[in-house]
C-alpha positions as CSV (number, residue, x, y, z in Angstrom):
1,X,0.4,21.2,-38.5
2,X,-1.0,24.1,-40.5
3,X,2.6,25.0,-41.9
4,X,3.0,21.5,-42.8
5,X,-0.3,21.1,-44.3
6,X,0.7,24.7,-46.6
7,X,4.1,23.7,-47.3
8,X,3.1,20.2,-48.9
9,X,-0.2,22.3,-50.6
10,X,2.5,24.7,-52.2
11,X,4.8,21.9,-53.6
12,X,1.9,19.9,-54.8
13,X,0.1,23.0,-56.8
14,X,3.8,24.2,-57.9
15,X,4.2,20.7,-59.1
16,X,1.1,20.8,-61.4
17,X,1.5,24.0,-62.5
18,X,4.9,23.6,-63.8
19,X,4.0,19.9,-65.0
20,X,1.2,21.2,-66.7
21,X,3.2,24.4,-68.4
22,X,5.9,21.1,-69.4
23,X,2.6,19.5,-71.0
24,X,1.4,22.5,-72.9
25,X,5.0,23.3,-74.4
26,X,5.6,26.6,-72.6
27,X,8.0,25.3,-70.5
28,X,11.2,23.5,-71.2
29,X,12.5,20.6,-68.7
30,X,15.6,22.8,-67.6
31,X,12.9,25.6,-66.4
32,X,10.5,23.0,-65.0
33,X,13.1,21.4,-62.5
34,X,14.9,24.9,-62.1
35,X,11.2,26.1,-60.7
36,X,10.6,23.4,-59.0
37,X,14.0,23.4,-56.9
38,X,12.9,27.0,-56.2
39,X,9.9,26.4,-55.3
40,X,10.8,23.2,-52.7
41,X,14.0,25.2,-51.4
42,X,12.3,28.6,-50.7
43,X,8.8,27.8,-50.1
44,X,8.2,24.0,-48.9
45,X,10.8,23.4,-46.9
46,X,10.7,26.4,-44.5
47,X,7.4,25.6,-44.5
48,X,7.5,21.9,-43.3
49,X,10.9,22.3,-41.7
50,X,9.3,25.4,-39.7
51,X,5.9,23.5,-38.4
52,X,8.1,20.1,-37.8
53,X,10.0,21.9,-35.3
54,X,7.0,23.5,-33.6
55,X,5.6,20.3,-33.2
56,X,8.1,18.6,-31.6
57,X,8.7,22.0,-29.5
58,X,5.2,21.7,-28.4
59,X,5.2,18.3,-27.8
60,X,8.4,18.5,-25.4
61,X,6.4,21.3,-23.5
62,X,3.7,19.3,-23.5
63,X,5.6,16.6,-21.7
64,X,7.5,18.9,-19.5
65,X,4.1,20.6,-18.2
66,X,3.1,16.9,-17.4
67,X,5.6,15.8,-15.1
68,X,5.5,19.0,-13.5
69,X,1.9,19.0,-13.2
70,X,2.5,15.2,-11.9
71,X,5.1,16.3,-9.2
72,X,3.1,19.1,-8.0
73,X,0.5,16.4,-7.5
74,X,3.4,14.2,-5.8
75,X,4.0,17.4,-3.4
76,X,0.2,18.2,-2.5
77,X,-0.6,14.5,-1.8
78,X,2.6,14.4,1.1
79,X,1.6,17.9,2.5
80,X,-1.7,17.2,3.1
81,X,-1.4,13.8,4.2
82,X,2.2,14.0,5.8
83,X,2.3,10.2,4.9
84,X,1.7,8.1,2.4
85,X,2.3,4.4,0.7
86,X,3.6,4.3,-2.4
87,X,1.6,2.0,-3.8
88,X,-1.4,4.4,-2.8
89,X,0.5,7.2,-4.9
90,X,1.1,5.1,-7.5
91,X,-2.9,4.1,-7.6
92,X,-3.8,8.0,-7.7
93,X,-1.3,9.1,-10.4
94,X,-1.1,6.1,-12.4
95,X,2.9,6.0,-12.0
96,X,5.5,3.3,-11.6
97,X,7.6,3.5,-8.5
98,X,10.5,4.1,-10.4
99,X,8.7,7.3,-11.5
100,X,7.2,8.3,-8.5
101,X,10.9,7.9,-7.2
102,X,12.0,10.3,-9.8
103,X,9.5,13.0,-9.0
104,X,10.5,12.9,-5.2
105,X,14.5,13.3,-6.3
106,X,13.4,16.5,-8.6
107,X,11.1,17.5,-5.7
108,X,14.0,17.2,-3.3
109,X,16.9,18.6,-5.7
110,X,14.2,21.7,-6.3
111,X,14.4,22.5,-2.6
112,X,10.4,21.5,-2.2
113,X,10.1,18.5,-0.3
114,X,11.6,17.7,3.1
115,X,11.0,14.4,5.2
116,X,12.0,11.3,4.9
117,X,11.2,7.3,2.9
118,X,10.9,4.0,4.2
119,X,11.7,2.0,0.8
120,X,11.1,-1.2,2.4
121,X,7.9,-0.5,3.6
122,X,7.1,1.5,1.0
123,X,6.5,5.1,2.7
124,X,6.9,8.7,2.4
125,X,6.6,10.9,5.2
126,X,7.0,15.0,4.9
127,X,7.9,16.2,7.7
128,X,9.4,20.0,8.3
129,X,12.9,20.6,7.8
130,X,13.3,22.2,11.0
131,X,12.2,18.8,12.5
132,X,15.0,17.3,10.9
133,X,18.3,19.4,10.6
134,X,20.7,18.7,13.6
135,X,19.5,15.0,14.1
136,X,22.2,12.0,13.4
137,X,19.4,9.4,14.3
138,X,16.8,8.1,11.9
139,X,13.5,9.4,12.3
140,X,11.8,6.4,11.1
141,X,13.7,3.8,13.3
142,X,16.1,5.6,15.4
143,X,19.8,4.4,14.1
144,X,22.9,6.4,13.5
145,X,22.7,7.9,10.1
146,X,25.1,8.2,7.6
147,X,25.9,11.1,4.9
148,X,25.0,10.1,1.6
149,X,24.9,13.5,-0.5
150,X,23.8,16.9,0.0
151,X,20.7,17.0,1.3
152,X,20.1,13.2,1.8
153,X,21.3,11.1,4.4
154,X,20.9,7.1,4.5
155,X,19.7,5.2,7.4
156,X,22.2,2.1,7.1
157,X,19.7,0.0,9.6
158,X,16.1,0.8,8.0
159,X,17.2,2.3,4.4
160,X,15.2,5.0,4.8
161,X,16.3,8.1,3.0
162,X,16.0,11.5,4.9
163,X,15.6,14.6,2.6
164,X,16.9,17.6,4.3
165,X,16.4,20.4,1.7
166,X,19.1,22.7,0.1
167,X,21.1,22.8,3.1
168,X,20.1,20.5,5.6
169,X,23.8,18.6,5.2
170,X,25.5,21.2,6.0
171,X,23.5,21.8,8.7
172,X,23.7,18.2,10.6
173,X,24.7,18.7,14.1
174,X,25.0,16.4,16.7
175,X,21.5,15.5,18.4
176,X,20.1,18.1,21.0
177,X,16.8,16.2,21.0
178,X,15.2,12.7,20.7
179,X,14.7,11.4,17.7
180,X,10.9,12.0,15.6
181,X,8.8,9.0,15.2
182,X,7.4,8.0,11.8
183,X,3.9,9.9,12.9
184,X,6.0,13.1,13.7
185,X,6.0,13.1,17.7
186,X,9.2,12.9,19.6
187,X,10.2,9.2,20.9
């Protein structure tokens, strides 16, 4: 703001000065619009041009710090709670649920959140990755999951959608174990 505000001081007293000089008769028209050229080409608009883009600069950082100060919220709410409605998140934060969404995808795609959602109901559940890699059942309602993408698998039955981490999909053996309830303990 200050380089804009300094640019469009220097045009404006440049402007009077050389209008004024144009008044008095000690400067021509050819001078006056050669000076001011120079003056808006080499003064003003590396001026303005230079605090326009470190405003929008800021302003992008700005917004960047906010979602990650948002999803670091997102990620402190589910480890301390290990569960929690979405339409309690979304009263906390102030989000939409296609936002909150969007923070648990980064969360996930960052390697920081494991567990597992229950869109219909509306749920998130963290639960340790350990908990989860080698299971083909769904930990919310016990069906035969499918692989959806690296790191996520799909429960066709529920629609719940289990985040494994980085490499949980690699990882996905046949069960050795009973599948994890939605409150963490084995079924």
């Amino acid at each position: 703001m200050v380089l804009i505000a300094a640019g469009l001081v220097i045009g404006a007293i440049a402007a009077i000065w050389l209008f004024t000089g144009m008044s008095e008769g000690n400067l021509q028209g050819s001078g006056a619009a050669f000076g001011l050229l120079f003056v808006v080409l080499f003064l003003v608009a590396p001026l303005v041009g230079g605090g326009v883009f470190f405003l929008t600069r800021g302003r992008a950082e700005e917004q960047a710090g906010e979602q990650a100060r948002q999803q670091r919220r997102l990620l402190d709410m589910l480890m301390t709670r290990g569960q929690l409605s979405i339409v309690d998140v979304a009263l906390e934060t102030g989000r939409t649920r296609e936002q909150i969404e969007s923070d648990l995808y980064d969360l996930v795609g960052l390697g920081l959140f494991t567990g597992y959602v229950d869109w219909r109901k509306g749920v998130l559940h963290s639960v340790e990755a350990a908990q989860l890699q080698g299971r083909q059942t769904c930990p919310n309602c016990g069906g035969e999951l499918e692989l959806a993408g690296k790191g996520l698998i799909t429960c066709p039955y529920c629609g719940a959608e289990i985040f494994l981490g980085p490499s949980g999909a690699r990882q996905l053996e046949p069960a050795k174990t009973d599948a994890i309830s939605a409150g963490g303990r084995p079924r």
